[in-house]
N, C-alpha and C positions, 0 to 999 in steps of 0.2 A: 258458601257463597257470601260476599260483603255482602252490606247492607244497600251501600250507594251499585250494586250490580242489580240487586232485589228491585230497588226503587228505579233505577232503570230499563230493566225488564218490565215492572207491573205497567210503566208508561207506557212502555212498548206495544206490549200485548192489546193494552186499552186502546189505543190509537187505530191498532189494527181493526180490535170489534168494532169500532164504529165506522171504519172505512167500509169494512164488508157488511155490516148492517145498513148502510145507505146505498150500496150496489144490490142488495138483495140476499145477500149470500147468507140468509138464517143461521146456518149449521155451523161454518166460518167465525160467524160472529160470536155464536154460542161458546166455541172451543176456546175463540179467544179471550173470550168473558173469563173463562173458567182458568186459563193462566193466568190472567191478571189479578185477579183474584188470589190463586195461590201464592205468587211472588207476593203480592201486597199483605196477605195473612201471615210469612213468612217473616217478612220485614217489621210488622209489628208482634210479632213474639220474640223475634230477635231483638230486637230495640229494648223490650223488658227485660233483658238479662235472663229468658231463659231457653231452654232448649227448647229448637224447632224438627216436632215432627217428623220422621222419616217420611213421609206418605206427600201424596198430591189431593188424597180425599177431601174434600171442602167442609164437608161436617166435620172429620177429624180435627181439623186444622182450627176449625172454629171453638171443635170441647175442649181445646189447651187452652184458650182463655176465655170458659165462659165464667170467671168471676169478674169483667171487664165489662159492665154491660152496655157501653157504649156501642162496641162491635158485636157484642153476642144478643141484642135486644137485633140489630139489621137482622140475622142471620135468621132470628125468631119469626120474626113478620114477612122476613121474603125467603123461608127455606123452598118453596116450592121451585123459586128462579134458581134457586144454589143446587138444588135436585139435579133441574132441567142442565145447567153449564156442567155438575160430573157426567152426567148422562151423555153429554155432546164430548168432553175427556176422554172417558173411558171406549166409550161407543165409536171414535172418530175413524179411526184404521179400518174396520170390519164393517164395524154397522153404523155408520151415517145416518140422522135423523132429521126429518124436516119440521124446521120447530115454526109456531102462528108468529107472525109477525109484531102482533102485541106481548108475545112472552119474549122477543127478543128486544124488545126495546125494555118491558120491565127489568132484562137480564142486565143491560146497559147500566138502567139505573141502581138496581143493588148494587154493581160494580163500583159502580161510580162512590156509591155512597162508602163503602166498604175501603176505598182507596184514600178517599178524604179525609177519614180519619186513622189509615196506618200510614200515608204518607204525612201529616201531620205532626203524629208523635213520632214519626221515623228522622221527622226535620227536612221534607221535597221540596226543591229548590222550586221558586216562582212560576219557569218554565213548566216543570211537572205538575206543578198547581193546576195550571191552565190545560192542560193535557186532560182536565177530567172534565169539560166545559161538552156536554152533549149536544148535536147537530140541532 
């Protein structure tokens, strides 16, 4: 997948979590946390010139560059929220999970943070910028 599909998507995804986190829909916003997140962690290891991960796992995603510690210090202090979004990922088909309303807005902000700086190095147009501006 480009790069400008990757950074397209993470916007995508994000826009979505915060729609469904300000209608309530915890679980919704959770999953889409955790896509946007993946395309965004995609996009900045692609950007580095190197290879990206086979996997969706979010810790995965994040041990390909933990010598970066720009993104791998977020992933540090908010692994619990990165937990919780594979958790709503993997779990979303079968098993659904009702996540507290403060670990969904925490989950927003990791995202957020985590987008800021791979759409950054990745080069996100203005519009995308603003796409990461929380309710």
């Amino acid at each position: 997948m480009s790069e400008d599909a990757l950074r397209e998507r993470a916007s995508f995804f994000f826009e979505l979590a915060k729609d469904e986190e300000s209608r309530g829909k915890g679980d919704s916003a959770m999953l889409h946390c955790a896509q946007a997140v993946q395309a965004a962690l995609k996009l900045y290891i692609s950007s580095q010139g190197r290879e990206v991960p086979g996997t969706f796992a979010i810790s995965s995603l994040f041990e390909a560059i933990k010598d970066k510690p720009d993104l791998y210090t977020v992933f540090e202090k908010q692994k619990r929220y990165f937990d919780l979004m594979d958790d709503a990922y993997y779990g979303c088909r079968q098993f659904p999970s009702v996540y507290a309303p403060d670990d969904v807005k925490a989950a927003l902000s990791a995202a957020a943070a985590v987008m800021t700086i791979a759409l950054a190095v990745g080069g996100g147009s203005p519009r995308q910028r603003t796409a990461l501006e929380l309710p």
